[in-house]
BAPASE-232839 format. One line per 2 residues: their letters; for each residue x, y, z of C-alpha. Coordinates in steps of 0.02 Angstrom, whole numbers, m for minus. Each point is the difference from the previous one (the first is absolute). Example, Ala and Ser with C-alpha at 12.3 -4.5 7.8 and 13.67 -1.06 7.14 Angstrom:
residues 2
AS> 615,m225,390  69,172,m33
end
This chain:
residues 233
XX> m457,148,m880  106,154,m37
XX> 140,31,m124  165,m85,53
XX> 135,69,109  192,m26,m36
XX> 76,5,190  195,28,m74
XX> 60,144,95  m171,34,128
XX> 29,m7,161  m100,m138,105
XX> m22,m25,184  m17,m190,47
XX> m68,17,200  31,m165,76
XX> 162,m28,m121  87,m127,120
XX> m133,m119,m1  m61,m142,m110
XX> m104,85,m131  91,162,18
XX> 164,m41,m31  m73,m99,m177
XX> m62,145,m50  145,109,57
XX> 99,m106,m130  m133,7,m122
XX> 19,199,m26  186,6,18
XX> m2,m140,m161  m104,132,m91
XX> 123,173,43  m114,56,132
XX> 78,99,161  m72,m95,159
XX> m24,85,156  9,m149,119
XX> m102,19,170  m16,m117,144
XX> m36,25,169  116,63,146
XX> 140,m112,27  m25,m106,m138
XX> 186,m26,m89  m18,81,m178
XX> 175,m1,m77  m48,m155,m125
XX> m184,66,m46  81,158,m91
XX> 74,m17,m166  131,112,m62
XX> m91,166,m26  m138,m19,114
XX> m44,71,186  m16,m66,157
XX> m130,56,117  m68,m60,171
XX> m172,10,7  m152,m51,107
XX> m158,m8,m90  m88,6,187
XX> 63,182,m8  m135,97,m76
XX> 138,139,m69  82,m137,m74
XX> m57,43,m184  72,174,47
XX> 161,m79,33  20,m98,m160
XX> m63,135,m117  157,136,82
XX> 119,m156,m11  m34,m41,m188
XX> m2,171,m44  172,64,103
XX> 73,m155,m104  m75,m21,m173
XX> m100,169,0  m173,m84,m14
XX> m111,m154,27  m80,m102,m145
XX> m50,m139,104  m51,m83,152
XX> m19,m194,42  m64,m63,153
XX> 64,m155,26  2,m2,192
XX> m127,m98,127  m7,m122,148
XX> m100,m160,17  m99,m58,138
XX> m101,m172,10  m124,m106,130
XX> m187,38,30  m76,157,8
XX> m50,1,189  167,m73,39
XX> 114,132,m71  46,144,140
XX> m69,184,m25  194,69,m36
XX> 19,m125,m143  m145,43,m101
XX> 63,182,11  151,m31,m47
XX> m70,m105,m150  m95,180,m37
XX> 133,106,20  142,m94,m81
XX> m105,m56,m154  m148,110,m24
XX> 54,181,112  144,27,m47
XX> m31,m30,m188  m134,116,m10
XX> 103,136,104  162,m20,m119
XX> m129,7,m172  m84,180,87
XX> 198,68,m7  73,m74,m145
XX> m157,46,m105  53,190,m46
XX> 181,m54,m47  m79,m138,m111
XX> m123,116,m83  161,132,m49
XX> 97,m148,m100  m161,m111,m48
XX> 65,m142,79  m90,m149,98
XX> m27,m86,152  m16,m185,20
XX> m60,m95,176  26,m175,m2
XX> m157,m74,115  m40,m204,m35
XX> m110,m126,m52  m93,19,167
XX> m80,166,m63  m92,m135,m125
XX> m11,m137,109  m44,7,186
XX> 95,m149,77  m50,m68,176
XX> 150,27,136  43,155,m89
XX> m120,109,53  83,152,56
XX> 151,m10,m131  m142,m41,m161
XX> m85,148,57  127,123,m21
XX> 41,m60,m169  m155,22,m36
XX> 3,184,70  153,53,m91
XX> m55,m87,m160  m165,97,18
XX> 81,167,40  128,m24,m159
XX> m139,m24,m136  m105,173,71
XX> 187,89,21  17,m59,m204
XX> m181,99,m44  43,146,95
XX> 174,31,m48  m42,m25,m189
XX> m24,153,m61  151,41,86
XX> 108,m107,m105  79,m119,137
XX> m41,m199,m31  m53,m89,143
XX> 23,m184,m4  m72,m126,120
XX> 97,m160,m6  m70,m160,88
XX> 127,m138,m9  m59,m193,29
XX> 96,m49,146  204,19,m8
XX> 141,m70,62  51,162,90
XX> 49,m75,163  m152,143,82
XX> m90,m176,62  149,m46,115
XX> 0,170,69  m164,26,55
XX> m20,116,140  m136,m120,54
XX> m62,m208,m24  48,m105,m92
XX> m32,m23,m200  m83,m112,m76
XX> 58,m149,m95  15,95,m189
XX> 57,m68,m166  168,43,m73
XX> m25,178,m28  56,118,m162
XX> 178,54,1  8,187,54
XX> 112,35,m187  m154,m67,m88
XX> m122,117,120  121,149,m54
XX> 4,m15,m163  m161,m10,m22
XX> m41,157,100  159,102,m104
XX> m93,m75,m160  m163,72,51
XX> 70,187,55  84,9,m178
XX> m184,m68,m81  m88,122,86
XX> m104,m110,88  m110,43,150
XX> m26,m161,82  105,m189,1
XX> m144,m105,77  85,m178,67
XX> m41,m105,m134  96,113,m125
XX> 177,m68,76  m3,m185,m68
XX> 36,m143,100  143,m54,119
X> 142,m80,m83
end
């Protein structure tokens, strides 16, 4: 654990800030005086996502200069980046050796590709204001789960990829976080590009997934595991 951050003033980017988790945490910054850059994909409707302050920007994190994007968008409106959140991903479910060829890449790209592509671009903006970088993976990086093959293994990718990006950016100054939320009531499960999901257990509210991943960013931490977020209500 590092020293604490105060986010009043720095400028955030939530990618994937239409969606369940995303649009927690979106609120979770603005409640704190951050200025949110609010991304979501191409024709996804983001009038509500932005509060007063913040920027709007259409972005697909399949896009490989899509790091490149954000970084010239933040900076042509708030004349820097202090900090990126990945809060974007796609959900597929059945058996391995039933789920098509195109849906595991997608999986890949959408959840592990275009992560790692954004974190390459956003990196040197992050290093000039010592800010962070926080993917949000799941409880499947920890805990393989049968029928879930191709979407576990990609949380378990990104996870993996976060905790070495944390070691080598560190003597750089940025803070990489890898969150891994138990399962939440995002709605992701009902839009599954692919199968059908299991039967799960009430989930964790996204606000309570949120705040705990705002809480560890201002504690400095490097890593929320998924039995750091309590229990559902």
């Amino acid at each position: 654990m590092t020293a604490g951050r105060d986010l009043r003033g720095a400028v955030v980017a939530v990618v994937g800030a239409t969606g369940g988790i995303g649009s927690a945490v979106v609120e979770a910054l603005t409640a704190r005086g951050a200025i949110v850059v609010a991304t979501a994909r191409p024709g996804t409707a983001l009038d509500g996502a932005v509060p007063a302050g913040g920027t709007a920007l259409e972005l697909d994190i399949r896009d490989p200069g899509a790091g490149d994007a954000l970084v010239a968008a933040a900076t042509a409106a708030h004349g820097r980046l202090d900090g990126v959140i990945v809060a974007s991903g796609v959900s597929a479910f059945g058996d391995l050796v039933a789920t098509p060829d195109d849906v595991i890449e997608e999986v890949f790209l959408i959840d592990v590709l275009g992560p790692m592509w954004l974190a390459r671009r956003v990196a040197p903006a992050l290093t000039a204001s010592g800010g962070f970088l926080v993917v949000v993976s799941a409880v499947l990086a920890e805990q393989p789960v049968p029928g879930m093959a191709a979407y576990g293994a990609a949380k378990a990718a990104a996870s993996s990829f976060t905790r070495a990006l944390a070691r080598e950016l560190r003597r750089s100054g940025v803070a990489v976080v890898d969150v891994r939320p138990p399962h939440t009531e995002t709605g992701l499960a009902s839009r599954a590009i692919h199968g059908e999901p299991p039967r799960l257990r009430a989930g964790l509210a996204p606000e309570v997934v949120a705040e705990r991943l705002v809480v560890a960013v201002e504690r400095g931490e490097t890593e929320v595991p998924s039995d750091q977020f309590g229990a559902p209500a």
